[in-house]
Backbone of each chain as ProteinMPNN parsed JSONL, in Angstrom:
{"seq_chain_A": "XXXXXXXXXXXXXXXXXXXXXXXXXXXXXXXXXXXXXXXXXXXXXXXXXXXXXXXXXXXXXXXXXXXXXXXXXXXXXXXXXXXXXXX", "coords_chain_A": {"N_chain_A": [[108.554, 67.046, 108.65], [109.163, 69.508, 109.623], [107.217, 69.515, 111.921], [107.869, 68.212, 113.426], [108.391, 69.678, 115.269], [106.362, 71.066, 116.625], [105.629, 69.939, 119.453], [107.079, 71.584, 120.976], [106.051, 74.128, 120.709], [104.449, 76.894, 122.477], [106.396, 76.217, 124.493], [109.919, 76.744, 126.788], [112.191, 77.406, 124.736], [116.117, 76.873, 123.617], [117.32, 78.744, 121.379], [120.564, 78.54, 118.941], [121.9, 80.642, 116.228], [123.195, 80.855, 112.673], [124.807, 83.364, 113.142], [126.353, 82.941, 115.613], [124.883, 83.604, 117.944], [122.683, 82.993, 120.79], [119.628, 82.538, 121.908], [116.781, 82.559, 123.915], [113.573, 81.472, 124.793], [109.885, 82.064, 124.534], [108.652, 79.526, 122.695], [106.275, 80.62, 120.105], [104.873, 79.854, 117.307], [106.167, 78.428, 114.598], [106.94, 77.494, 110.945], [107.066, 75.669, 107.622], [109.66, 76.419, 106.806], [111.056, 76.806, 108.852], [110.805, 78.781, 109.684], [110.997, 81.325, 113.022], [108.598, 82.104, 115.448], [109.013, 83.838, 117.875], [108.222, 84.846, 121.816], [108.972, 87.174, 124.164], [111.76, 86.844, 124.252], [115.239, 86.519, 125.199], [118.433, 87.562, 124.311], [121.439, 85.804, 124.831], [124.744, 86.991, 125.573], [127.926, 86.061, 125.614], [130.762, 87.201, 126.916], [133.364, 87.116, 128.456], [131.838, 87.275, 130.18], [128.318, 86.686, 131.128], [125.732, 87.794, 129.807], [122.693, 89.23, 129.288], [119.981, 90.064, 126.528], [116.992, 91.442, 126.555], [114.47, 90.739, 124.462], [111.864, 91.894, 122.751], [108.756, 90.556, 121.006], [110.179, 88.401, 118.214], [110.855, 87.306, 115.585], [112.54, 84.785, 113.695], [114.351, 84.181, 110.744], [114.572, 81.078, 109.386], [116.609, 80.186, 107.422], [118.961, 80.917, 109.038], [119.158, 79.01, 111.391], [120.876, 77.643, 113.913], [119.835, 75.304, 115.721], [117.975, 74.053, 117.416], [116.556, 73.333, 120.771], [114.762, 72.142, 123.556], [114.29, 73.957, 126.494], [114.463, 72.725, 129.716], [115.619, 71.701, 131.873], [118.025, 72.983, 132.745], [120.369, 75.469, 133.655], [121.558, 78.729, 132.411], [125.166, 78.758, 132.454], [126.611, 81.736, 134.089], [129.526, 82.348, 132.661], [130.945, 81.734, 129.964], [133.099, 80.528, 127.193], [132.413, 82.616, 123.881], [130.033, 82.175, 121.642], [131.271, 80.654, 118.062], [130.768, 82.125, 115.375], [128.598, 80.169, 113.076], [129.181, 79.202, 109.477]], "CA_chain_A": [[109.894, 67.375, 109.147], [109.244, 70.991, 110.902], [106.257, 69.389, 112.741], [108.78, 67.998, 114.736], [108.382, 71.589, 116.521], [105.08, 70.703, 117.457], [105.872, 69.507, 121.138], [108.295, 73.022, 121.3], [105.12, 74.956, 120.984], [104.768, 77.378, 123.854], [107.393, 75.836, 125.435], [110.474, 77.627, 126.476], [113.407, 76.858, 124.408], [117.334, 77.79, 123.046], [118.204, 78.294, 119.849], [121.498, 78.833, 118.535], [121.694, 80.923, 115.199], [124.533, 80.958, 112.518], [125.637, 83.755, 113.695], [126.758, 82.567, 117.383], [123.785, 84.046, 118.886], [121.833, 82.108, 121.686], [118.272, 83.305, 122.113], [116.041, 81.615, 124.95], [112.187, 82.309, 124.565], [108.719, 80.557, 124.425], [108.195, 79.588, 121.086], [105.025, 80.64, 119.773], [105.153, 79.363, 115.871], [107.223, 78.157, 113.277], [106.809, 77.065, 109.731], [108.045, 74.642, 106.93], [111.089, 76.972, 106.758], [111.682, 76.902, 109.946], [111.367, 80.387, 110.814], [110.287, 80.89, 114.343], [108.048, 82.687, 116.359], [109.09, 83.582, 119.901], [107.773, 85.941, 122.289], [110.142, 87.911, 124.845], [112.97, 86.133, 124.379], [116.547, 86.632, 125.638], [119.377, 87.123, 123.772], [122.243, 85.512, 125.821], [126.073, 86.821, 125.075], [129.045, 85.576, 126.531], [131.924, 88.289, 126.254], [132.816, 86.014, 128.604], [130.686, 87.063, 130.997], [127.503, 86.437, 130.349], [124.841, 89.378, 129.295], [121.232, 88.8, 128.883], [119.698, 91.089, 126.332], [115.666, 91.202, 126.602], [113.852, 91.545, 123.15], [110.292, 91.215, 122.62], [108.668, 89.792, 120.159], [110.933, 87.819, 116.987], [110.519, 86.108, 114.201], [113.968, 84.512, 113.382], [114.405, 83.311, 109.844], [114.914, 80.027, 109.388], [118.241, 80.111, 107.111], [119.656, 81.243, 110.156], [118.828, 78.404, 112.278], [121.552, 76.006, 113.755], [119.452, 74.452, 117.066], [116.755, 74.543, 118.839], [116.133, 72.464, 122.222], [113.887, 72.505, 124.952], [115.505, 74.049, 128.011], [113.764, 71.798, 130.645], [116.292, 71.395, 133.258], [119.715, 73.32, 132.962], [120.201, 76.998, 133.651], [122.752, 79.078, 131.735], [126.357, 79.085, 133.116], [127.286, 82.711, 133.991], [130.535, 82.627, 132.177], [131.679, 80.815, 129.185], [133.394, 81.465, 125.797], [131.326, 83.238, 123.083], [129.614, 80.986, 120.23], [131.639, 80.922, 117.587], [129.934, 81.902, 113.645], [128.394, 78.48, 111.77], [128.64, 80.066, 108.488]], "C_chain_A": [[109.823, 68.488, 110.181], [107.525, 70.697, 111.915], [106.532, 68.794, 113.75], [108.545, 68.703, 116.136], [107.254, 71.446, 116.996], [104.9, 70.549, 118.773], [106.665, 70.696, 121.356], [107.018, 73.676, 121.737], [104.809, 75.46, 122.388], [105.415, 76.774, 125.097], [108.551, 76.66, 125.679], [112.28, 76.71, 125.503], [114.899, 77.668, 123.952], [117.343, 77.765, 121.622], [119.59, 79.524, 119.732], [121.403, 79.311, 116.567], [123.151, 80.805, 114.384], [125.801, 81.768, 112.854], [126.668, 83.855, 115.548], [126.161, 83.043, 118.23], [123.194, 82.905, 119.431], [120.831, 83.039, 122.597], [117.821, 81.989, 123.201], [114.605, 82.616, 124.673], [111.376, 80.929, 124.527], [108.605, 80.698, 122.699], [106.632, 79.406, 120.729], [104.534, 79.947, 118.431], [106.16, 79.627, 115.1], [106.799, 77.731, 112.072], [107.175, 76.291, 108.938], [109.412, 75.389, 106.347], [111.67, 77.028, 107.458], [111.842, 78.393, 110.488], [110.474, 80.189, 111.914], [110.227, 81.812, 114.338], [108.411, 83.272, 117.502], [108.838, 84.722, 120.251], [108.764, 86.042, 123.796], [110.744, 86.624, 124.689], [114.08, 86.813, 124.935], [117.56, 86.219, 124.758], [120.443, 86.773, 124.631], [123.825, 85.892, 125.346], [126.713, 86.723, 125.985], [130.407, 86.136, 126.288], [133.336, 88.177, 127.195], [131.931, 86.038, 129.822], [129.052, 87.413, 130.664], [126.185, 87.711, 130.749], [123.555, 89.258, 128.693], [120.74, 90.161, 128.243], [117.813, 90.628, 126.429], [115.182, 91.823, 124.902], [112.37, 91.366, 123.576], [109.736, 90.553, 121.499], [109.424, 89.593, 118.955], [110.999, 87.052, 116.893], [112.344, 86.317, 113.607], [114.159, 83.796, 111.745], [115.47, 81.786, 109.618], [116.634, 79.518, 108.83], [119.006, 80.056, 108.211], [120.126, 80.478, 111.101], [119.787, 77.601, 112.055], [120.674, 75.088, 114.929], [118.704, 74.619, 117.732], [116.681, 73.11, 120.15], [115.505, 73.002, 122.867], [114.575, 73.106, 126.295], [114.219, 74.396, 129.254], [114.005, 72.794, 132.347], [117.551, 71.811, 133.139], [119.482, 75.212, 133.275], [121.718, 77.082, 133.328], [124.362, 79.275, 133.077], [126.434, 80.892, 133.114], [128.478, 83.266, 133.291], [130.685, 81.403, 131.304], [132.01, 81.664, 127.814], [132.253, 81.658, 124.605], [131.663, 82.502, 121.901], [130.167, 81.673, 119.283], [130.656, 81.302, 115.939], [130.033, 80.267, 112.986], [128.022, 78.983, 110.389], [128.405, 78.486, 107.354]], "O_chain_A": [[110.294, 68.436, 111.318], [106.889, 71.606, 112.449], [105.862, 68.702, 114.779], [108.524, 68.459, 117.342], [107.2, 71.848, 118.158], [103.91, 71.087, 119.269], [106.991, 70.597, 122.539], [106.8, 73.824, 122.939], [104.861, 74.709, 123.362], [105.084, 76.819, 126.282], [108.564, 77.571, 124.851], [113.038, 75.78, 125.778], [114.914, 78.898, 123.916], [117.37, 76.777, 120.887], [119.697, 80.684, 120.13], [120.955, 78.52, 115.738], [124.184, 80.683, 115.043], [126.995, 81.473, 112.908], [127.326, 84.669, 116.195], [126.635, 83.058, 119.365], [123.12, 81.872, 118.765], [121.031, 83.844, 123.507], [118.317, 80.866, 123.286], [114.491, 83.823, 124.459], [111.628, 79.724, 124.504], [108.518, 81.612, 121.879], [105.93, 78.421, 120.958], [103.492, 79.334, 118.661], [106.84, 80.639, 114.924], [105.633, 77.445, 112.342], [108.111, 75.749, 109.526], [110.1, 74.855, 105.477], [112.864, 77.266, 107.275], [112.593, 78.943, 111.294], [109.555, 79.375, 112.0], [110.968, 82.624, 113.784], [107.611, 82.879, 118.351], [109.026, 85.684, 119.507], [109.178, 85.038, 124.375], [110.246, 85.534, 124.973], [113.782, 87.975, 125.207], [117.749, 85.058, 124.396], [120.493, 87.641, 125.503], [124.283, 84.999, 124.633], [126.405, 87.124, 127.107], [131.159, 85.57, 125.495], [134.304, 88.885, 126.919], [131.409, 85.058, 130.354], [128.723, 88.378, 129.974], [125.941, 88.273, 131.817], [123.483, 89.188, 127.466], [120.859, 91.219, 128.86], [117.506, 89.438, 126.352], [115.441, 92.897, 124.359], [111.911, 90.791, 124.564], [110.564, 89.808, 120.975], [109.493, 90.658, 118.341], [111.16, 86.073, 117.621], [113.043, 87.28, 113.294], [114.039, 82.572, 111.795], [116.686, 81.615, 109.693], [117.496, 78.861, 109.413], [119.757, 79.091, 108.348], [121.149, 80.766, 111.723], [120.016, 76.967, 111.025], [121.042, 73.913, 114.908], [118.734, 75.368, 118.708], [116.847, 71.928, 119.849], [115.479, 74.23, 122.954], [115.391, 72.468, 126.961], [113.524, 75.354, 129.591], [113.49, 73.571, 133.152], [118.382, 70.956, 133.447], [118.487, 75.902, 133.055], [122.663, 76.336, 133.586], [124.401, 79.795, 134.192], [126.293, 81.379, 131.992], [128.598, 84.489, 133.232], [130.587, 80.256, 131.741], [131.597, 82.748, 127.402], [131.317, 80.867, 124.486], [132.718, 82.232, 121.328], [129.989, 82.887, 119.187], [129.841, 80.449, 115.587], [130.951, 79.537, 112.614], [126.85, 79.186, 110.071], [127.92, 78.6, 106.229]]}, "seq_chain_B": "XXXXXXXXXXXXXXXXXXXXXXXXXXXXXXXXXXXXXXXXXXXXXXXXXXXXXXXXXXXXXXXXXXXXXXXXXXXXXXXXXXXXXXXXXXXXXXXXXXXXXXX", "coords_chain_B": {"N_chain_B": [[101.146, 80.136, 116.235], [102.223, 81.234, 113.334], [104.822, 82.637, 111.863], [104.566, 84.101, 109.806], [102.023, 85.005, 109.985], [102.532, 86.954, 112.095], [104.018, 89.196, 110.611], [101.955, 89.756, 109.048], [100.165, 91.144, 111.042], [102.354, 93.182, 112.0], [102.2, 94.989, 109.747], [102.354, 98.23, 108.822], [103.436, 99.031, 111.538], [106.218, 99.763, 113.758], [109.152, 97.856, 113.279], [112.124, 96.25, 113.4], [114.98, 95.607, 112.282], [116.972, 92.919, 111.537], [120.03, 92.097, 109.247], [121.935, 89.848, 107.435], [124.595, 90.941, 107.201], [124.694, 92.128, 109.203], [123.362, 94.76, 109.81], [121.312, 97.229, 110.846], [117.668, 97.565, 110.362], [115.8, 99.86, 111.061], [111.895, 100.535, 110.89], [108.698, 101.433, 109.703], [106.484, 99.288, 107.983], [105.786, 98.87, 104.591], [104.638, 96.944, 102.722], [104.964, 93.433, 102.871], [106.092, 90.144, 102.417], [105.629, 86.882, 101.62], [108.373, 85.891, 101.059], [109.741, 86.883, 103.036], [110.185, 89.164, 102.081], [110.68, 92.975, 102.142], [109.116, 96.024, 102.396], [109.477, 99.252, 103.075], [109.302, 102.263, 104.921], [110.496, 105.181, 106.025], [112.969, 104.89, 107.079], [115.819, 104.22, 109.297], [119.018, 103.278, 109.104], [121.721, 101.28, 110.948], [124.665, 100.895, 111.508], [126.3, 96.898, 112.154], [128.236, 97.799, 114.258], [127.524, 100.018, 115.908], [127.628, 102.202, 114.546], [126.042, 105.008, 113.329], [124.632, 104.552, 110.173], [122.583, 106.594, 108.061], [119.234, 108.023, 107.066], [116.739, 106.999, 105.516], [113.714, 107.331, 103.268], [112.458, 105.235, 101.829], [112.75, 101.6, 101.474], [113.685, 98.891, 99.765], [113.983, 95.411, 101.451], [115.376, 92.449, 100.093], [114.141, 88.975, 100.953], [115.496, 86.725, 101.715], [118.363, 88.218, 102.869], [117.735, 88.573, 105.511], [118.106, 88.199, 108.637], [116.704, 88.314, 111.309], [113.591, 89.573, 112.273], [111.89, 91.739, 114.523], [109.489, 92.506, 116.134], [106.612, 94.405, 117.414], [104.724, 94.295, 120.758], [102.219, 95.075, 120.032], [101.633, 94.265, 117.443], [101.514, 92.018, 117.535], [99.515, 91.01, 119.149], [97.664, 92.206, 117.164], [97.746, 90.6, 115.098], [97.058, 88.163, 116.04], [94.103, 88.967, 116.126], [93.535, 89.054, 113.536], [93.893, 86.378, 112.809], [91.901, 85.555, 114.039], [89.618, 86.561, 113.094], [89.519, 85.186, 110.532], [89.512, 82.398, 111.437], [86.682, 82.735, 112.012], [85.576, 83.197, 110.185], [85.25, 85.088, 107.652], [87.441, 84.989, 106.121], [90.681, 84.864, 104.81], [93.363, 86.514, 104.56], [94.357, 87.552, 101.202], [97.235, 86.714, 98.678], [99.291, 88.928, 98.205], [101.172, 91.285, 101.339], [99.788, 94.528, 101.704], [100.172, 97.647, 103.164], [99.245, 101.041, 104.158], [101.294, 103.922, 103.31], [102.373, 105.688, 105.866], [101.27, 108.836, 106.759]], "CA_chain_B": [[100.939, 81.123, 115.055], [102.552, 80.965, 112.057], [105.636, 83.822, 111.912], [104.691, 84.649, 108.623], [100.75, 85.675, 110.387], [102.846, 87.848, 112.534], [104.134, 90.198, 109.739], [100.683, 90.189, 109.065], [99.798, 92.066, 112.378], [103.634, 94.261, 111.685], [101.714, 96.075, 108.626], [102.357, 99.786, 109.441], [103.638, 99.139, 112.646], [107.238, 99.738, 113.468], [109.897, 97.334, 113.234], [113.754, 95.959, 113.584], [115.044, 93.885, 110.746], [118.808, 92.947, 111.47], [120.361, 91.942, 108.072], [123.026, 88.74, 107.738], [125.342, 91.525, 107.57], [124.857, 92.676, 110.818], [123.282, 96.586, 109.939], [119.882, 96.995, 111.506], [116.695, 98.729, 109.507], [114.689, 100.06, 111.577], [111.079, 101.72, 109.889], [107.645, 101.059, 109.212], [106.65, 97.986, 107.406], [104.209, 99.265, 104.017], [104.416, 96.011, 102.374], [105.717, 92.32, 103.337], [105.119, 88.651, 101.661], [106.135, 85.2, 101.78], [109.311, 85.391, 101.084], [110.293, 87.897, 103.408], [110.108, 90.574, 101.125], [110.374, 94.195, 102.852], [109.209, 97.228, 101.882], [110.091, 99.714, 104.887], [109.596, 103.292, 104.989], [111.261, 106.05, 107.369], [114.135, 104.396, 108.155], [117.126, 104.344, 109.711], [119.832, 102.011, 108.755], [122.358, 101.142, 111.514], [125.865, 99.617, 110.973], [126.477, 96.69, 113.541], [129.147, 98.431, 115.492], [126.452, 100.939, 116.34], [127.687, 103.904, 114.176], [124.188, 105.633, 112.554], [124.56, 105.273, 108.645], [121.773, 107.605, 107.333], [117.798, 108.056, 107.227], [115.703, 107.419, 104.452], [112.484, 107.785, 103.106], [111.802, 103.932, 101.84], [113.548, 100.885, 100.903], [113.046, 97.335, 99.563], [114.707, 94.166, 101.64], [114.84, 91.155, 99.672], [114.127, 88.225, 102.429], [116.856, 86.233, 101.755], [119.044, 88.501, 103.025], [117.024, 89.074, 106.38], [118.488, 87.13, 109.817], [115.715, 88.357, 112.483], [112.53, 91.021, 112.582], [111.703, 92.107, 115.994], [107.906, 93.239, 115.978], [106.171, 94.981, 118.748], [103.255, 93.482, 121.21], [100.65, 95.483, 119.521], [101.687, 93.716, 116.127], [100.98, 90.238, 117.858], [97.755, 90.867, 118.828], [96.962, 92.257, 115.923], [98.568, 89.229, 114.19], [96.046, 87.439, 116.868], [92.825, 89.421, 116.136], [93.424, 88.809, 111.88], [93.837, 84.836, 112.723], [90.029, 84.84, 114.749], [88.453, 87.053, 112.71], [89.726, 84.738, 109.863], [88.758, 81.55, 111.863], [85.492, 83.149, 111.618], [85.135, 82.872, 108.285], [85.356, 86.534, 106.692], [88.289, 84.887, 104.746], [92.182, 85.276, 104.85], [94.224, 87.693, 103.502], [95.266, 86.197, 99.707], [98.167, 87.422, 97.997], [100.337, 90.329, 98.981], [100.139, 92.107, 102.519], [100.03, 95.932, 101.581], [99.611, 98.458, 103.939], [99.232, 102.125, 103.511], [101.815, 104.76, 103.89], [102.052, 106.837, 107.083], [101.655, 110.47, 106.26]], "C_chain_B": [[101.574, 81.341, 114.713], [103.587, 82.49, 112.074], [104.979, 84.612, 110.78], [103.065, 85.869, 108.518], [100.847, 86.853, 111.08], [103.025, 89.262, 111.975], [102.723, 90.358, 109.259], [100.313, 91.625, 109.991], [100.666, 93.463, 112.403], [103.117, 95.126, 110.476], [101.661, 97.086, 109.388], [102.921, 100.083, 110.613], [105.606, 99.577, 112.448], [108.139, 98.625, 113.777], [111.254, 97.192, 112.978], [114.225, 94.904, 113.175], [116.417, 94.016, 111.051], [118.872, 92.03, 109.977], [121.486, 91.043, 108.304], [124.173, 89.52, 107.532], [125.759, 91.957, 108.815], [124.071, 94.209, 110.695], [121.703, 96.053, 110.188], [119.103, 97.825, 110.57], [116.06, 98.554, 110.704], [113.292, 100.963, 111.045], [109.856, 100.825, 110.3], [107.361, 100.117, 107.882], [105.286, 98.514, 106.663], [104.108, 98.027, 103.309], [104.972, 94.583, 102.828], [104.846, 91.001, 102.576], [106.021, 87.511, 102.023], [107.385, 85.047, 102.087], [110.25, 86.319, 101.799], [110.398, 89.123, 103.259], [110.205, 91.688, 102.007], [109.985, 95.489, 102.042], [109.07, 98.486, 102.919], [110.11, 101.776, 104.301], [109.533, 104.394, 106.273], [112.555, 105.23, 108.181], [115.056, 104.392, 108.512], [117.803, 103.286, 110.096], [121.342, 102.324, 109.912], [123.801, 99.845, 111.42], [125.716, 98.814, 112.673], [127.238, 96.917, 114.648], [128.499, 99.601, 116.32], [126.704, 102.572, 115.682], [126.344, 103.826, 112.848], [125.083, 105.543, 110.875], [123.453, 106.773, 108.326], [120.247, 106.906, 107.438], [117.155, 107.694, 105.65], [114.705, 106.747, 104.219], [111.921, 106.337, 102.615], [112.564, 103.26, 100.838], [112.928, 100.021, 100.499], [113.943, 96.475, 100.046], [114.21, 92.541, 100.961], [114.612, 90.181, 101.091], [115.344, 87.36, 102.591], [117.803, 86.8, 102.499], [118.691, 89.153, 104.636], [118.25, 88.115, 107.76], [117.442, 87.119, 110.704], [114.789, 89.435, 111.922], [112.223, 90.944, 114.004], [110.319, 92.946, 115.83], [107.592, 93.585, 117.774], [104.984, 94.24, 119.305], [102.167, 93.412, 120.483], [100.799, 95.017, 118.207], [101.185, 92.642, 116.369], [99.782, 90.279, 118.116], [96.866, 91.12, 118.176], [96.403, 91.331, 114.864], [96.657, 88.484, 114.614], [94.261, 87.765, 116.427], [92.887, 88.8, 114.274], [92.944, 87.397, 111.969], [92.538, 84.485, 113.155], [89.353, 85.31, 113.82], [88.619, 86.017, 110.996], [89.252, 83.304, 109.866], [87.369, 81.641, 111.723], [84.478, 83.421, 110.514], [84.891, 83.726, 107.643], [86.168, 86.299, 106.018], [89.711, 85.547, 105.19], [92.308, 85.742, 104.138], [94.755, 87.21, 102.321], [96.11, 87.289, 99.471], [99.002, 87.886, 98.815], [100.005, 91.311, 99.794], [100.532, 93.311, 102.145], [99.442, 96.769, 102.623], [99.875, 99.74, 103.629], [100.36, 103.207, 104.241], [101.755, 105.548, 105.01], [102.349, 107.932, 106.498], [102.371, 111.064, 107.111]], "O_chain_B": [[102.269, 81.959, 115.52], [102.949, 83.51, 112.335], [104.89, 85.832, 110.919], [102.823, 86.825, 107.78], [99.977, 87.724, 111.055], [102.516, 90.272, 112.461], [102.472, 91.551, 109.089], [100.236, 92.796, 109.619], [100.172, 94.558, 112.673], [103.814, 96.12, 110.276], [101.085, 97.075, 110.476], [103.008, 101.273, 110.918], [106.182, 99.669, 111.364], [107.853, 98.269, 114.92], [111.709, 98.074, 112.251], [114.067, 93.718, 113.463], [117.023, 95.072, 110.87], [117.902, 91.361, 109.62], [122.139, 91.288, 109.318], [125.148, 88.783, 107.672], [126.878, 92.099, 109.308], [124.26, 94.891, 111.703], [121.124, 95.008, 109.892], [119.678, 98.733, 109.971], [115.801, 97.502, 111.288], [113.543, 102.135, 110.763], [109.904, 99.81, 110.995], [108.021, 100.271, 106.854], [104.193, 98.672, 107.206], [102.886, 97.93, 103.192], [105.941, 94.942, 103.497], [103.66, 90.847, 102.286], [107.04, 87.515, 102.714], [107.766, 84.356, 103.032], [111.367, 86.569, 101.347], [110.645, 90.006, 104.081], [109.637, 91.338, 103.042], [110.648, 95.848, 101.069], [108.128, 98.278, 103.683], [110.851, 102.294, 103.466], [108.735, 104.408, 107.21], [112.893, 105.072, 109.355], [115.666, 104.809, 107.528], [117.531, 102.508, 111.011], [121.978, 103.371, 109.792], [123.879, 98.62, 111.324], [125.374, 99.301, 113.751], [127.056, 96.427, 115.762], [129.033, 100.022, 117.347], [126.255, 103.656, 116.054], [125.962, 103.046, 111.977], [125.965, 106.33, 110.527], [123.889, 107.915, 108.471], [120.006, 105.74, 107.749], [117.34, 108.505, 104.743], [114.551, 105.649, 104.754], [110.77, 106.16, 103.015], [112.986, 103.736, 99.784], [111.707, 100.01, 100.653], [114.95, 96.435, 99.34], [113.241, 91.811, 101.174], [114.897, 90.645, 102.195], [116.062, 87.381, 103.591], [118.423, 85.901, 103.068], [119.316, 90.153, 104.987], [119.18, 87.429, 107.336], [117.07, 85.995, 111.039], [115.268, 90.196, 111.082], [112.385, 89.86, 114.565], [110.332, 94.077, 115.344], [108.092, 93.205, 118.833], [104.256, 93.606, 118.54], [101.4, 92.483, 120.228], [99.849, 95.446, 117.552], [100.398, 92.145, 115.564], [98.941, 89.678, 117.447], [95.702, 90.719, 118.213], [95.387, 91.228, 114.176], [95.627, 88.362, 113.951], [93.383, 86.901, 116.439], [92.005, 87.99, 113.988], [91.892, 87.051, 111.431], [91.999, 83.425, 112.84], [88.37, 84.645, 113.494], [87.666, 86.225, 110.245], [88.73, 82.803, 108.87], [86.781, 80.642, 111.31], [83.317, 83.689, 110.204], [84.141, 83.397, 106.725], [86.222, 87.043, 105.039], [89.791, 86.598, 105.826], [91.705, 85.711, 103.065], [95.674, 86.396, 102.416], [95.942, 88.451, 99.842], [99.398, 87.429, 99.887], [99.09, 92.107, 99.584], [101.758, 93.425, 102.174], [98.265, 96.605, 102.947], [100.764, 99.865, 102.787], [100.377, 103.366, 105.461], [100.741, 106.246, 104.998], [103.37, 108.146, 105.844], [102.731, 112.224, 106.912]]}, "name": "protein", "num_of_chains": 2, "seq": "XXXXXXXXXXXXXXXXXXXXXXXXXXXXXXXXXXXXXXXXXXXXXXXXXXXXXXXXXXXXXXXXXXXXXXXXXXXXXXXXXXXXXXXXXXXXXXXXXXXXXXXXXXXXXXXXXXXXXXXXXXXXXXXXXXXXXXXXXXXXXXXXXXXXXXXXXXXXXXXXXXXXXXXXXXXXXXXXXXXXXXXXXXXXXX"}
């Protein structure tokens, strides 16, 4: 099931957490819990303009997790409304 | 590499544990395991609106109740150096990662 993530591997991708956070980063490893790896990532908030925070390395626990995707081919909109909580 | 190899490398180092509350620990990491576990001393606990709760001297976070850790470079390559020298066949770490108090 989480070997899915396999093709993610140092790739760069989004994930969306429950709390309406949207991180962008390469993902370095994950686990059968799904917690992830990622190295500098970007937290992205949208207040509604949009606010890139820089972290460095984090490990996200998996509970947390609503989404991950690859982000190929889109770049973030500058402005939109802020992700709501998936509790 | 495996998140869980990372906290490996985070022994003693310092780190930034946000909590599904929202309040941040920030401290030194003297023990950590599987299930998240924390054991964190020197730290300073931050509500998420950014007003400072208070300092102290060492806690325990269950993992469950964790959302993110935020480790530093020099934890990853640490992480990195444990995983070769382990490839190498001196043997992985079993059990529970303990690390030793900072004086």
């Amino acid at each position: 099931m989480a070997s899915q993530l396999d093709t993610y591997i140092n790739k760069q991708v989004s994930i969306i957490t429950t709390d309406g956070k949207f991180y962008t980063g390469t993902l370095k490893g994950f686990d059968q819990a799904t917690n992830l790896f990622l190295s500098s990532s970007t937290l992205t908030l949208y207040n509604p303009l949009r606010e890139d925070i820089q972290t460095d390395s984090i490990i996200i626990r998996g509970d947390t997790l609503v989404l991950i995707g690859l982000q190929e081919s889109f770049t973030l909109p500058d402005e939109g409304p802020p992700i709501p909580q998936i509790i | 590499m495996l998140p869980m190899q990372v906290l490996y490398g985070a022994i003693g180092s310092a780190v930034s544990i946000e909590l599904k509350s929202g309040e941040c620990y920030n401290g030194y990491i003297q023990y950590a395991d599987y299930y998240m576990n924390f054991k964190l001393y020197d730290v300073t606990i931050t509500e998420a609106e950014g007003d400072k709760f208070f300092h102290i001297d060492e806690c325990f976070v269950r993992g469950n109740n964790v959302k993110y850790v935020r480790v530093s470079e020099e934890a990853v390559t640490k992480a990195e150096n444990i995983r070769l020298e382990a490839k190498r066949g001196r043997g992985a770490p079993r059990g529970r990662i303990r690390g030793s108090r900072r004086s």
